[in-house]
C-alpha positions as CSV (number, residue, x, y, z in Angstrom):
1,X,29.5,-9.0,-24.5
2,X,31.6,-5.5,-24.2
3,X,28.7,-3.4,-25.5
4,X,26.3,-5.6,-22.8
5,X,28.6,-4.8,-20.1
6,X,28.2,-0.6,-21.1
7,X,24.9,-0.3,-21.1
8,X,24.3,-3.1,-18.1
9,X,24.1,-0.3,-15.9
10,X,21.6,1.8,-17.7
11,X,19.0,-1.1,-17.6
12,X,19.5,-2.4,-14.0
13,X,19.0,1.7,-13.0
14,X,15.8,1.4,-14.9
15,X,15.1,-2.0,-13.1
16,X,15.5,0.1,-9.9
17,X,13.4,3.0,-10.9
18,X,10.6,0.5,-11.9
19,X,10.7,-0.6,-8.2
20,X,10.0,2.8,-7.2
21,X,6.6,2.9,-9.1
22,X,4.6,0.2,-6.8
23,X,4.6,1.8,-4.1
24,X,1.9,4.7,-5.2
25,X,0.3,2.0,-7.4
26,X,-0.3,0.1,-4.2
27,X,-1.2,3.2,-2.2
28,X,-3.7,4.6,-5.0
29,X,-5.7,1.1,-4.8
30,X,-5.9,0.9,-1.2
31,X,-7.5,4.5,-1.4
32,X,-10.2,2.6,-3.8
33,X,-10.6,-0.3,-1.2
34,X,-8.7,-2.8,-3.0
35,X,-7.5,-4.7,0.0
36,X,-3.5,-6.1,0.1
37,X,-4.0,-9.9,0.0
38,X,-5.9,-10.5,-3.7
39,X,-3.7,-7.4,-4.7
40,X,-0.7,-9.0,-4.2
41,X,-2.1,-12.3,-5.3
42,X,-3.5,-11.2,-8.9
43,X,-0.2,-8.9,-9.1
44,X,2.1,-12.3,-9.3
45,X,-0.7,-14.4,-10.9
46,X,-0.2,-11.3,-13.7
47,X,3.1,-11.7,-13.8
48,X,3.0,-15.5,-14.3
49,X,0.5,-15.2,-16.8
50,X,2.2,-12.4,-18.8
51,X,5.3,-14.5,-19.0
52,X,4.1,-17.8,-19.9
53,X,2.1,-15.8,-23.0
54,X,5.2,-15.1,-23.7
55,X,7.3,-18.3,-23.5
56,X,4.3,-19.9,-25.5
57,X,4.4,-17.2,-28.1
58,X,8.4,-17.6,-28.5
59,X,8.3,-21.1,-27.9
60,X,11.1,-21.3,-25.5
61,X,10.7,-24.2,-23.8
62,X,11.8,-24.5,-20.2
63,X,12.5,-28.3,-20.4
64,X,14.6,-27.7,-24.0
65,X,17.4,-25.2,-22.2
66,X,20.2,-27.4,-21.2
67,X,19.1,-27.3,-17.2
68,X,18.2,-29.9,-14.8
69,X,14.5,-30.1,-12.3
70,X,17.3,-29.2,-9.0
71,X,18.0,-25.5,-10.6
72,X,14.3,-25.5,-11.8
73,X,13.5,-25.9,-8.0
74,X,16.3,-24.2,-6.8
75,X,15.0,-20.5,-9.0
76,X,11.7,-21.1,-7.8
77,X,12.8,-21.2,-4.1
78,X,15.0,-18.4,-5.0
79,X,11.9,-16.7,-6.2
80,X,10.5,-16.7,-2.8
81,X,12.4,-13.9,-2.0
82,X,10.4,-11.3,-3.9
83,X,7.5,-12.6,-2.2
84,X,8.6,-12.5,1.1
85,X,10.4,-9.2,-0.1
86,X,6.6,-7.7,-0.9
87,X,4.8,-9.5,2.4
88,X,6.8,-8.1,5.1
89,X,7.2,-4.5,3.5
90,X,3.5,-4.6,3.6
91,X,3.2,-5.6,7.3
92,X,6.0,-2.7,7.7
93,X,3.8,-0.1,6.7
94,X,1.1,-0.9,8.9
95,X,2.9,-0.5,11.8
96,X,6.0,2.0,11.0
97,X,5.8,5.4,8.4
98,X,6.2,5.1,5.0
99,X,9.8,6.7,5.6
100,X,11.4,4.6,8.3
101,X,9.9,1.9,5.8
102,X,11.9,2.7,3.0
103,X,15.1,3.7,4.8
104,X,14.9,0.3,6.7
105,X,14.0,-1.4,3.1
106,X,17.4,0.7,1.5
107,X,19.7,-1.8,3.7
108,X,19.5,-4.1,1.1
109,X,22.0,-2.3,-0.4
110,X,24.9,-3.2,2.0
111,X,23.2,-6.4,2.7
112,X,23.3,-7.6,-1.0
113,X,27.0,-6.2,-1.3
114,X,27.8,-8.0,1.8
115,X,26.1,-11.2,0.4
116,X,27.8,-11.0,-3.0
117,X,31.2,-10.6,-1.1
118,X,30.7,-13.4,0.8
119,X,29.7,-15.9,-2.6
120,X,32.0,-15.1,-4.5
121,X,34.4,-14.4,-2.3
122,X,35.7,-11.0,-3.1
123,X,36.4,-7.8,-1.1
124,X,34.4,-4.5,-2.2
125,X,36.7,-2.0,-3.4
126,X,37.0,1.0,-1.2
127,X,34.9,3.4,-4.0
128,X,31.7,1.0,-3.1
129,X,31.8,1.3,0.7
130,X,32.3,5.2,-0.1
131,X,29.2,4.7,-2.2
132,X,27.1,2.7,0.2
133,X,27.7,5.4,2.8
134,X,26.0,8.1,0.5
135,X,23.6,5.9,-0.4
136,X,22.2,5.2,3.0
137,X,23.4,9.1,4.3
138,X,20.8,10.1,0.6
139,X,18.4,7.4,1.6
140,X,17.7,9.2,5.5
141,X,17.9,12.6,3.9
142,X,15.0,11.8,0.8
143,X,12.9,9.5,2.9
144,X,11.9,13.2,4.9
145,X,13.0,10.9,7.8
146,X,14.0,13.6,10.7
147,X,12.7,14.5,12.9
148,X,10.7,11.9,14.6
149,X,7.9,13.0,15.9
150,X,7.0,9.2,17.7
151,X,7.8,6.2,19.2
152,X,8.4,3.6,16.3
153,X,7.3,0.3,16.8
154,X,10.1,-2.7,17.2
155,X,8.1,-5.4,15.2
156,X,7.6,-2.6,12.2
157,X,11.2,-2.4,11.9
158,X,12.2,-5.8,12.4
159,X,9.5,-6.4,9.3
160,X,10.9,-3.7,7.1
161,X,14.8,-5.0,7.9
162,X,13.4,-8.7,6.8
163,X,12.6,-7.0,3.8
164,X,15.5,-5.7,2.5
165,X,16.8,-9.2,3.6
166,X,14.7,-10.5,1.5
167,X,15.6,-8.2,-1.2
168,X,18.8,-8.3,-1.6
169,X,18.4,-12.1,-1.7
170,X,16.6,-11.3,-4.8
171,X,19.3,-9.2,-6.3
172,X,21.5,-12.0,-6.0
173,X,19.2,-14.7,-7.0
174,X,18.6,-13.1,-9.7
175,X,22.4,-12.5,-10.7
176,X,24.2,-16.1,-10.0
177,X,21.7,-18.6,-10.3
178,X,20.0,-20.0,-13.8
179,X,22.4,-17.8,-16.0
180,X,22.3,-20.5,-18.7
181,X,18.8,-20.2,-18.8
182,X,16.7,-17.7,-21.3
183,X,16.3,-14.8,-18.8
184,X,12.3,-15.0,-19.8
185,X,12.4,-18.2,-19.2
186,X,14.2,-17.6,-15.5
187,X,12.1,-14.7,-14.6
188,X,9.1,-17.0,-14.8
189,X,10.5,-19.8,-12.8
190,X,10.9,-16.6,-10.4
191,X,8.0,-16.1,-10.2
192,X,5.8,-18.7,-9.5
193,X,8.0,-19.5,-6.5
194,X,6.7,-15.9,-5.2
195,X,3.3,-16.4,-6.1
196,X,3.1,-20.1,-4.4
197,X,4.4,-18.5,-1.7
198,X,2.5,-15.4,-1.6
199,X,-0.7,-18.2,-2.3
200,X,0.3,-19.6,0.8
201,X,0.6,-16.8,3.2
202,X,-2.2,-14.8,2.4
203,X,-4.8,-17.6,1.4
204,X,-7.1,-16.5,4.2
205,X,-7.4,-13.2,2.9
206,X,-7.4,-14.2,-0.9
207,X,-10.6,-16.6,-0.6
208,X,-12.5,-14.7,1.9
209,X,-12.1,-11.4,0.0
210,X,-14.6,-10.8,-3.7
211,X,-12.2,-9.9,-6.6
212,X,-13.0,-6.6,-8.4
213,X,-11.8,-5.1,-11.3
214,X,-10.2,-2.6,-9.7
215,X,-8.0,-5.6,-8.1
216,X,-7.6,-7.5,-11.4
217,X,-6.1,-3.4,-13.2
218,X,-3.9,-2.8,-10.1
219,X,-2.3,-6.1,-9.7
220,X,-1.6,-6.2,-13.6
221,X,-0.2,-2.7,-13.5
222,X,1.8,-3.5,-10.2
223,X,3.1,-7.0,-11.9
224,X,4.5,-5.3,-14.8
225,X,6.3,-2.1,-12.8
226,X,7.5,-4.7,-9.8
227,X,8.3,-8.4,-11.0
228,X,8.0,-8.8,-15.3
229,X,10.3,-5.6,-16.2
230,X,12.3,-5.5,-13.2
231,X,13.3,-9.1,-13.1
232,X,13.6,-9.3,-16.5
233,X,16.4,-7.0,-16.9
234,X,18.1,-7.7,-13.5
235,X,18.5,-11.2,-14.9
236,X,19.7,-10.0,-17.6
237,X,22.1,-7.5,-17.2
238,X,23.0,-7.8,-13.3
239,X,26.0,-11.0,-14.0
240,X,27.7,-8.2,-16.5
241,X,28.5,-6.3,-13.4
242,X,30.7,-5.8,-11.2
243,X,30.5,-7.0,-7.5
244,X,28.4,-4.3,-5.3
245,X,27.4,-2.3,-8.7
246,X,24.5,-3.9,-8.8
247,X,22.8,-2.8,-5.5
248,X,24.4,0.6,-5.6
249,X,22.2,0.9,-8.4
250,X,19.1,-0.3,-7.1
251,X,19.3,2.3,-4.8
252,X,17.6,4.5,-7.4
253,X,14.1,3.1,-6.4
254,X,13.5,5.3,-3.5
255,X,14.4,8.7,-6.0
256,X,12.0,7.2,-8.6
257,X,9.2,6.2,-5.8
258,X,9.3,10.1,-4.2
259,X,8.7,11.3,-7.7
260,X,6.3,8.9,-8.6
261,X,4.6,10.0,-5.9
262,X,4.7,13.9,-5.8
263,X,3.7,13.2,-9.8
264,X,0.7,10.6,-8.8
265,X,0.0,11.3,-5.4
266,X,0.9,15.1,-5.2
267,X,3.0,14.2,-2.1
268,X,5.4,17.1,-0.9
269,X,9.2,17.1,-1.6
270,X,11.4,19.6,0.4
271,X,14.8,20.4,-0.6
272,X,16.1,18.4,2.1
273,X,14.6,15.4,0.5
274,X,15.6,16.9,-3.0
275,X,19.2,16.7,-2.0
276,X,19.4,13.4,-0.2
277,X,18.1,12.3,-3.7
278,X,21.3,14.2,-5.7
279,X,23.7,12.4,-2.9
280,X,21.9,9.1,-3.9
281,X,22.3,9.6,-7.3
282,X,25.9,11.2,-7.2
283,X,26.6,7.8,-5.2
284,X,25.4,5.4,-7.9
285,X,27.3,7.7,-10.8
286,X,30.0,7.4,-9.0
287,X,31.8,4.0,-9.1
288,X,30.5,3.9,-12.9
289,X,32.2,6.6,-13.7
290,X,35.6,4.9,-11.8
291,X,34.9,1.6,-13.9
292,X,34.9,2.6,-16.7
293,X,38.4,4.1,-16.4
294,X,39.5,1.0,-14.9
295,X,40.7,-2.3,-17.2
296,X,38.7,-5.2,-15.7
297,X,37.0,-8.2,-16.5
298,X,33.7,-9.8,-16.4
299,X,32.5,-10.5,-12.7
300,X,29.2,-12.1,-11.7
301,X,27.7,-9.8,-9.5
């Protein structure tokens, strides 16, 4: 338990970064006319599939875990969130820059500390409201978000702020419910409740629209960097941390998405950007650095 609780925050960081990687994925396919809807549709079908291969292969039953059809239904309502997490984001985009998108989308990290305070009940210690603040401060600074050059449209940011609702549900799901479950086993339960939701909402574009190849490659690449990996090691490591850690450190995602893209896209970085990135790191180093010279037990996040 003590040496899962060191390196917790070394795998939820590289949860974070993997977040960071869709967002190029998703841009590059558009550019070959894969459109969003069967995207997003063969990228959680993926993820299903890739995780029930698994749970075949390992043979760990769902039904043979000590848990009960309410907290099966309960994780795959939860699951919803990651859905709802990719469908308004998307909307976002159309409507709003890809910078006010992901500053808006950053929220979720004083949202899902706010929400964790409020479960369970516990005040964030001062060092993680210092650290919220440089996250967001980092977030404006990276995102290349000043100045603005336009109007920005209400309903694009009133998308992009449900979808750091959304996500931050998801961090939390993800940290307090199903913990006596296999985390495989509670990723894929995850899952399907994102891609029965994500069935529903964008059936009209799913059966109207011919499925390519390029669809099928993108949405299993996209499934692996945003839901399998991700969700995997959030459920696994996120309850070994302590309250507001956890989104601190998802924070990482928009660092590892503007370097994803300058790498993939050959997008342009300016030192402004480069040092909201430092601030946003410096801010997630931070209150692990404190922790670890602080005695304290085991908290769910």
């Amino acid at each position: 338990m003590i040496f899962l609780k060191k390196i917790a925050p070394i795998f939820v960081g590289l949860g974070a970064i993997s977040f960071g990687i869709p967002a190029s994925l998703f841009k590059i396919a558009r550019h070959q006319g894969v459109v969003n809807g069967p995207l997003l549709f063969w990228s959680f079908l993926s993820a299903v599939l890739i995780l029930g291969i698994i749970q075949i292969v390992r043979r760990k039953w769902i039904y043979r875990q000590h848990t009960s059809w309410k907290q099966v239904g309960l994780l795959i309502a939860a699951g919803t969130a990651s859905g709802f997490t990719n469908t308004f984001y998307i909307q976002a985009l159309k409507l709003i820059p890809v910078a006010v998108a992901a500053v808006m989308l950053m929220q979720a990290v004083w949202l899902s500390t706010l929400l964790g305070a409020i479960i369970h009940r516990r005040l964030t210690t001062r060092m993680q409201v210092l650290s919220i603040v440089l996250v967001l401060v980092g977030t404006v600074l990276a995102a290349g978000l000043f100045p603005i050059t336009s109007a920005l449209s209400p309903l694009g940011l009133l998308f992009s702020f449900l979808a750091a609702c959304a996500y931050a549900c998801t961090m939390q799901f993800t940290a307090s419910l199903g913990n006596n479950l296999d985390p495989l086993s509670k990723t894929l339960l995850l899952c399907i409740g994102a891609f029965l939701l994500i069935s529903f909402i964008w059936a009209p574009e799913i059966v109207t629209t011919a499925t390519t190849f390029a669809t099928v490659k993108w949405g299993v690449l996209i499934a692996v960097f945003s839901m399998v990996f991700p969700l995997v090691v959030y459920s696994i490591f996120m309850p070994y941390l302590d309250i507001g850690i956890g989104p601190i450190l998802s924070s990482l995602e928009l660092p590892a998405s503007i370097v994803v893209a300058f790498i993939l896209l050959g997008e342009t970085v300016n030192w402004l950007q480069v040092f909201g990135v430092l601030v946003i790191i410096s801010a997630v180093i931070l209150p692990n650095i404190v922790s670890m010279n602080l005695p304290h037990h085991r908290v769910k996040n």
